[in-house]
C-alpha positions in Angstrom: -30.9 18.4 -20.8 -32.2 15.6 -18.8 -30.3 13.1 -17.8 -31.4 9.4 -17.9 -32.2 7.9 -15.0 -30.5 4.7 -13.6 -33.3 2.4 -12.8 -32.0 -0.7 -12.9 -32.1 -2.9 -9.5 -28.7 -2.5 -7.5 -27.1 -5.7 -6.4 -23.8 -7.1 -4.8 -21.4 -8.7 -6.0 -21.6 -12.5 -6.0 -19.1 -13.3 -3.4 -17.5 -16.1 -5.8 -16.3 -12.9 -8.5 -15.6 -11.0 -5.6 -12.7 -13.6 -4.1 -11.8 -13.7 -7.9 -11.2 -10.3 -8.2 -9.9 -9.6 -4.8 -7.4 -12.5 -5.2 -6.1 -11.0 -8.4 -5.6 -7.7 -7.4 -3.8 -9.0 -4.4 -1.4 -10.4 -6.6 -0.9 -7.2 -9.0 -0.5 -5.4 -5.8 2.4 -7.9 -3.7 4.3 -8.1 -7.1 4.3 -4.3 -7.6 4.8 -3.7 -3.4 7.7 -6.4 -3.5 9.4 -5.0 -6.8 9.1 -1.2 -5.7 10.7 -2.2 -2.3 12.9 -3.5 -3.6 14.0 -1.1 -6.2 13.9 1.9 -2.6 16.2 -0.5 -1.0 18.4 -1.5 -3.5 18.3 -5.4 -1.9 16.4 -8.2 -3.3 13.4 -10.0 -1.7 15.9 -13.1 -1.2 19.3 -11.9 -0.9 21.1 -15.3 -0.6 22.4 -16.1 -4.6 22.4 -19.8 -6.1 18.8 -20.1 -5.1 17.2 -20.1 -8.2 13.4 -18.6 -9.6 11.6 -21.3 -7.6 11.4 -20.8 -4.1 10.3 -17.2 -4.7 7.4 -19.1 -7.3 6.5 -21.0 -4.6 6.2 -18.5 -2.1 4.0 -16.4 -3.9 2.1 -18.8 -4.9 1.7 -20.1 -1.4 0.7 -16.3 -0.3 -2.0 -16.5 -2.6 -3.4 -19.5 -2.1 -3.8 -18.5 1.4 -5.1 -15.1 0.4 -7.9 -16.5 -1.3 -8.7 -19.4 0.9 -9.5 -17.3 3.8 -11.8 -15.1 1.6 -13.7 -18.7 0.1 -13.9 -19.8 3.5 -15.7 -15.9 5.2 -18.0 -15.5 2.0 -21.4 -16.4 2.5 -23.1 -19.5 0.3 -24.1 -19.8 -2.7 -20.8 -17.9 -4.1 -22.8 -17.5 -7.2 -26.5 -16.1 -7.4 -28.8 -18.7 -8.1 -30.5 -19.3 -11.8 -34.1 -17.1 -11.2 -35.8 -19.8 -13.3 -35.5 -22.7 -10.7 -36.4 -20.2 -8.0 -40.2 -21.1 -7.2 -42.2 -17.9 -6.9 -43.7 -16.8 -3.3 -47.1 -18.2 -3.7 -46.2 -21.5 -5.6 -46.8 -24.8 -3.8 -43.7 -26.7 -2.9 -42.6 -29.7 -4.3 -43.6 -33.0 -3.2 -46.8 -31.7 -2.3 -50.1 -32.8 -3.2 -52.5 -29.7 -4.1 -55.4 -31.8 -5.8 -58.7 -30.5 -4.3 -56.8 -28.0 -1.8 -58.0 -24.5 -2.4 -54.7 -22.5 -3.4 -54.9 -19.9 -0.8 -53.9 -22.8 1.4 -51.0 -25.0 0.0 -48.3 -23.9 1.4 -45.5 -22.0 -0.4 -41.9 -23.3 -0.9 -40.1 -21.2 2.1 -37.5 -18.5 1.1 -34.2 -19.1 2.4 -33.1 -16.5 4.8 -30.2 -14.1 3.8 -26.6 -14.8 4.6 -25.1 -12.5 7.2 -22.0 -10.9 5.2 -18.0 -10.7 6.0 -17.1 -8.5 8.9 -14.2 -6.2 7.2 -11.7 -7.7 10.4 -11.5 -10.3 7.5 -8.8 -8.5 6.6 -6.4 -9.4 9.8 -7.2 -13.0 8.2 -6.0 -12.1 4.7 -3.0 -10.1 6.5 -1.6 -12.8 8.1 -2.4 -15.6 5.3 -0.2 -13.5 3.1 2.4 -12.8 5.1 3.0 -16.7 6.6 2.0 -17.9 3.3 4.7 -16.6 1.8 7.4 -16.8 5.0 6.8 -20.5 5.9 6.8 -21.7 2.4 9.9 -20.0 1.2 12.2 -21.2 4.3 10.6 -24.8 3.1 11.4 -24.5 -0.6 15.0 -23.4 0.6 15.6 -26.3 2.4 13.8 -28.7 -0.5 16.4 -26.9 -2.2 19.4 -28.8 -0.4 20.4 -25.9 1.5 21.2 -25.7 5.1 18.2 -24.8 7.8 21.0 -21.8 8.7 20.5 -20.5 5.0 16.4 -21.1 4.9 16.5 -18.9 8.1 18.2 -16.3 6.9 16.3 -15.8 4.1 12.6 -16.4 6.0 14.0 -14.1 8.1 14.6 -11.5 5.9 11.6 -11.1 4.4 10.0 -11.6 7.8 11.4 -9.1 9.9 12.0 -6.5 6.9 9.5 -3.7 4.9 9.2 -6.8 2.5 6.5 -8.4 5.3 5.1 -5.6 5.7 4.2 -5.3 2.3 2.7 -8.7 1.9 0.5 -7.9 4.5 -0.8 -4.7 3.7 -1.5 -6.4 0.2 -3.3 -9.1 1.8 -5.5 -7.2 4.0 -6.4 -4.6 0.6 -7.4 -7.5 -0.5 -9.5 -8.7 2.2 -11.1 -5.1 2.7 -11.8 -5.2 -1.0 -13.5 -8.6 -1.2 -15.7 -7.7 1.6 -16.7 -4.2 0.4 -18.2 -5.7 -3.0 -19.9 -8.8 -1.3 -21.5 -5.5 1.2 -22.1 -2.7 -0.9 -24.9 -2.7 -3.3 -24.2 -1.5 -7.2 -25.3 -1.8 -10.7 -22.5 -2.8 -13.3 -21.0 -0.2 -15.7 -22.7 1.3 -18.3 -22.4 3.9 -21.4 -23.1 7.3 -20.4 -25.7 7.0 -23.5 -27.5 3.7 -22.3 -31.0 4.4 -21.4 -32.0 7.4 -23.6 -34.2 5.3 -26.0 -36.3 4.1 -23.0 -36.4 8.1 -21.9 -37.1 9.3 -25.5 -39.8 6.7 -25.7 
């Protein structure tokens, strides 16, 4: 039996789905990381009781945030493939440009942008150390938002800071990174059915 062959043109991810998908994942993997930790040493992320849902929220939220601002701001431009109908073709005069009596092996062609260099993977320190401040700084300020004393918002900072809890954030955040950077650089086609492709072959 023959198997079909693949021949459809191999592509990279547009770096806009790429931060989406990197950003999410980060976020299935620091609440898994967190809540796994936590369950191995039997202590919770914030220890201190009468604090409430919210600075936790926040904190995550924060970590995120800064997780997927330092992929946005790495990703080359456009983050999403332009439309192939308003891109002119190679040998079609440029806009603005009068061709009326000009043979057409002359008018000049509307130049094609140059490629954008992609991420280096050391965007992953980046991601790394957005996650792990993101969440540290803004938990120790939602504590203290929360009318506690700057000795209690330390304590907890703290404890996530210098604990396997830190570390965890910033493994996540620099999976991520490493992740985002690998689809923006690696060429693929999307998934298919194993049995796409056989009527062109049987044709």
């Amino acid at each position: 039996m023959i198997e079909p062959v693949d021949d459809r043109p191999r592509v990279p991810v547009p770096p806009l789905i790429a931060v989406v998908f990197a950003t999410v994942g980060y976020v299935a993997l620091m609440i898994f990381g967190l809540g796994m930790t936590s369950l191995i040493l039997d202590r919770s992320v914030i220890e201190v009781q009468g604090l409430g849902p919210l600075p936790g929220v926040f904190a995550v939220l924060a970590s995120t945030l800064a997780v997927a601002g330092v992929l946005l701001s790495v990703m080359p431009r456009p983050l999403l493939p332009p439309d192939p109908s308003s891109i002119p073709a190679s040998g079609r005069p440029a806009a603005g440009i009068p061709t009326a009596g000009i043979p057409t092996s002359i008018v000049p062609a509307t130049p094609t942008p140059a490629p954008a260099a992609s991420p280096r993977y050391s965007v992953a320190l980046w991601t790394a150390l957005g996650a792990y401040l993101g969440y540290v700084v803004v938990v120790w300020i939602a504590v203290v938002a929360s009318g506690e004393e700057l000795r209690i918002a330390s304590t907890v900072a703290g404890g996530v800071a210098a604990s396997w809890f830190g570390l965890v954030l910033a493994a996540a955040g620099a999976i991520a990174g490493i992740s985002a950077v690998a689809m923006v650089r690696t060429r693929g086609s999307g998934p298919h059915w194993p049995w796409e492709g056989e009527e062109q072959d049987d044709a």
